[in-house]
C-alpha positions as CSV (number, residue, x, y, z in Angstrom):
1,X,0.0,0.0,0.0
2,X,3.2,2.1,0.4
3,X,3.4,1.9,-2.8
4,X,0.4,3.1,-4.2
5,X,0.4,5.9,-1.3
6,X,3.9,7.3,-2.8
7,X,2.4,8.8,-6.0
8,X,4.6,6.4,-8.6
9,X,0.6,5.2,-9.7
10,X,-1.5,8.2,-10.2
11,X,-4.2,6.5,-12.4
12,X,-4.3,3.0,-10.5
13,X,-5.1,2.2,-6.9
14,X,-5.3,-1.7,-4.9
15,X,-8.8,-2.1,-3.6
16,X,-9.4,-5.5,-1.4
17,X,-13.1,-7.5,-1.2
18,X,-14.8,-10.0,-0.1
19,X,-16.6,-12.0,-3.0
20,X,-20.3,-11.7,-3.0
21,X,-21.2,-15.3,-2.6
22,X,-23.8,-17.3,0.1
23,X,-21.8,-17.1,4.1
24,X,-19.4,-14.1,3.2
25,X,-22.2,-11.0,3.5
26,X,-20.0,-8.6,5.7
27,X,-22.6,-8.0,8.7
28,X,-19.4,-5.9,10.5
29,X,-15.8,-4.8,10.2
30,X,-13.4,-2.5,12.3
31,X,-10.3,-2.7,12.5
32,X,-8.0,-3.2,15.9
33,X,-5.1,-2.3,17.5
34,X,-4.5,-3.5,21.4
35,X,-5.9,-0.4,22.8
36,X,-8.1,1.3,19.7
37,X,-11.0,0.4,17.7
38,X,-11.7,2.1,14.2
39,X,-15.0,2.0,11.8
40,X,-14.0,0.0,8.5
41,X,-15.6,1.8,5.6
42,X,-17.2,-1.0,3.7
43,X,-19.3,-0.5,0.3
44,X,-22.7,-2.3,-0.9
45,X,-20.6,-4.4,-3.2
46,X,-17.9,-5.4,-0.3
47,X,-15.2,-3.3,-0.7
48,X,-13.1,-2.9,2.1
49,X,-11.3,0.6,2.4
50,X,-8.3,0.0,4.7
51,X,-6.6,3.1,5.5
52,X,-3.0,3.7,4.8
53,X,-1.3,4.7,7.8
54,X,2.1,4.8,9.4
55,X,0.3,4.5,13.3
56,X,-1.7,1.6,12.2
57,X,0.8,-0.1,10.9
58,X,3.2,1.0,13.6
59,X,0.8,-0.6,16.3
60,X,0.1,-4.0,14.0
61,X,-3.8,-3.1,13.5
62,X,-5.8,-5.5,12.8
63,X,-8.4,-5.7,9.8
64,X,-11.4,-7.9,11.3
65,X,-14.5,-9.1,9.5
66,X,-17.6,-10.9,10.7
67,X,-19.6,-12.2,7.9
68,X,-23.0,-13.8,8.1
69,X,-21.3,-17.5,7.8
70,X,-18.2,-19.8,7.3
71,X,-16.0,-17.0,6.8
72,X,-13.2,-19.8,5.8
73,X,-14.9,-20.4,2.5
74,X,-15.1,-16.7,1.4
75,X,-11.1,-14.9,1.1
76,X,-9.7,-11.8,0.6
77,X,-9.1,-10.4,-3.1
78,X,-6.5,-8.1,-3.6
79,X,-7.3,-6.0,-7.3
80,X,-5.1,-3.6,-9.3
81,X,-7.6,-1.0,-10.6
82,X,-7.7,2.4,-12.2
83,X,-9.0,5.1,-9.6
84,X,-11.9,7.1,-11.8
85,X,-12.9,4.7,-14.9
86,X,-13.3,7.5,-17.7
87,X,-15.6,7.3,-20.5
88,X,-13.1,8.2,-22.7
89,X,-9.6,7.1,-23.8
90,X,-7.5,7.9,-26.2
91,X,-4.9,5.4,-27.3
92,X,-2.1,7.0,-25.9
93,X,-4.2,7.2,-22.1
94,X,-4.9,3.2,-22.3
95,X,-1.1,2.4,-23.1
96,X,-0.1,4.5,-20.3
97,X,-2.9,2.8,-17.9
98,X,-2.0,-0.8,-18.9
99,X,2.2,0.3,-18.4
100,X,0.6,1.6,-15.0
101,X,-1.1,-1.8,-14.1
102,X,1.8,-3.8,-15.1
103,X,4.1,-1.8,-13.0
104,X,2.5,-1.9,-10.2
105,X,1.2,-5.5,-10.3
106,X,4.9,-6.7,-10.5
107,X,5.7,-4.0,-7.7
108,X,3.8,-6.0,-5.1
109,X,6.0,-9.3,-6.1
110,X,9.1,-8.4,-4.3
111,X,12.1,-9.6,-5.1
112,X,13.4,-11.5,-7.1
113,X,9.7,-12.0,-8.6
114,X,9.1,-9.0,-9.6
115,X,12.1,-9.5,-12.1
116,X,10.4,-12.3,-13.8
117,X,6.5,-10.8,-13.2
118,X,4.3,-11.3,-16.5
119,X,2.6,-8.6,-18.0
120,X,-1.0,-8.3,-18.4
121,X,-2.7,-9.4,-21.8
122,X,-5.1,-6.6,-21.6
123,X,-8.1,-4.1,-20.0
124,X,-10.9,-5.3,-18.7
125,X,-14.2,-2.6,-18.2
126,X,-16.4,-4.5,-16.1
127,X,-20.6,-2.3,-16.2
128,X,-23.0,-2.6,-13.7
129,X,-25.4,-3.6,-16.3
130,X,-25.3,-5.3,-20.3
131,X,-26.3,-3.4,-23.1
132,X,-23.5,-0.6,-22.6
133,X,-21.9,0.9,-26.0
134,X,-18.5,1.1,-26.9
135,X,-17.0,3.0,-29.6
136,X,-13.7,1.9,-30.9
137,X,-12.5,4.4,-33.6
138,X,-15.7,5.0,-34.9
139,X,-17.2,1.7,-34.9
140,X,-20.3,1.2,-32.3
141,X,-20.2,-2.0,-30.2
142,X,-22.9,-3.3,-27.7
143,X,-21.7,-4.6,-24.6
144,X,-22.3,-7.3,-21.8
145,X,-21.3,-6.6,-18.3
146,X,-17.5,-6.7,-19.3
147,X,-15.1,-5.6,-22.6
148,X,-12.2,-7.1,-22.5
149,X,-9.4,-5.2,-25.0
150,X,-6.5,-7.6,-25.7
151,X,-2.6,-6.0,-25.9
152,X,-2.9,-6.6,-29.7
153,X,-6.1,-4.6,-29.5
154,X,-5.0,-1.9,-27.8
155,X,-1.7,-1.2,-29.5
156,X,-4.1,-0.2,-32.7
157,X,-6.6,2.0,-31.1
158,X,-6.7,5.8,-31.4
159,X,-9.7,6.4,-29.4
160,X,-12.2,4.6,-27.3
161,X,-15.8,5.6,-25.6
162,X,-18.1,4.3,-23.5
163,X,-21.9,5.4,-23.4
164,X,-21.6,5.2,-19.4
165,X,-18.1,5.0,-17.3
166,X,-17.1,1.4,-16.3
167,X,-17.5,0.5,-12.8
168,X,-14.2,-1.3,-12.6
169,X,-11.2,-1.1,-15.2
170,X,-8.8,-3.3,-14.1
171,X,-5.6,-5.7,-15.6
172,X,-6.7,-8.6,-17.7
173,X,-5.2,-12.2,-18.1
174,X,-6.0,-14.5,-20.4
175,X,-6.0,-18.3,-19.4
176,X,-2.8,-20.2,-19.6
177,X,-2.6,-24.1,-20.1
């Protein structure tokens, strides 16, 4: 989170959640250190917001969760996501997004890792809803709840638009074998 916090990622930002699946519905969070107790900021779609803050971390605070069952079958995610999806991009704003992603993606590897970290194959725009448009130098696309733009892809477009911001714009990776 130092990381991010320093400035070196002005477009991107880590954001950490609970998947929205039956036993993990947050009912509560704070988080804890051995003498405090602070509100954890916590969004309809299970977002946690954990602060980043030299005290905190100084006295080992704790993130804690209840959820509403077997909280050993839900996990933590950890995303790499751009801060304000636009509805707009040119082709010079979604190579310097995707660079942005990649660098920061292998950033959290440590080393020696991050020497050997594996570059994204893409952007994903995930909607709230289907039926979105997309226009890809000139050409109208409808959309389900996520566009996924390959590297290939986006080294040959000169400008993209969407009819409504994404909710989520975030580092894609295509299968491997």
């Amino acid at each position: 989170m130092k990381l991010v916090k320093k400035g070196d990622f002005p477009r991107t930002e880590l954001t950490f959640s609970v998947p929205m699946k039956e036993g993990c519905k947050i009912v509560k969070g704070e988080i804890t250190t051995e003498s405090k107790r602070f509100p954890l900021t916590i969004t309809d779609d299970q977002r946690l917001f954990v602060p980043f803050d030299d005290d905190l971390k100084l006295a080992r605070a704790l993130v804690n969760i209840e959820t509403d069952g077997d909280a050993s079958t839900c996990g933590l995610s950890l995303q790499v996501r751009e801060r304000v999806p636009q509805k707009q991009y040119s082709g010079d704003m979604l190579a310097a997004l995707k660079s942005e992603m990649d660098s920061l993606q292998a950033s959290l590897q440590g080393f020696p890792m991050k020497y050997f970290a594996r570059p994204s194959n893409g952007i994903r725009f995930e909607f709230a809803q289907e039926g979105r448009l997309a226009t890809v130098d000139g050409s109208e696309k409808r959309l389900s709840k996520a566009f996924i733009l390959t590297s290939e892809e986006l080294d040959g477009i000169s400008q993209l638009s969407f009819s409504d911001a994404p909710q989520i714009v975030s580092p894609w990776y295509a299968q491997t074998k």
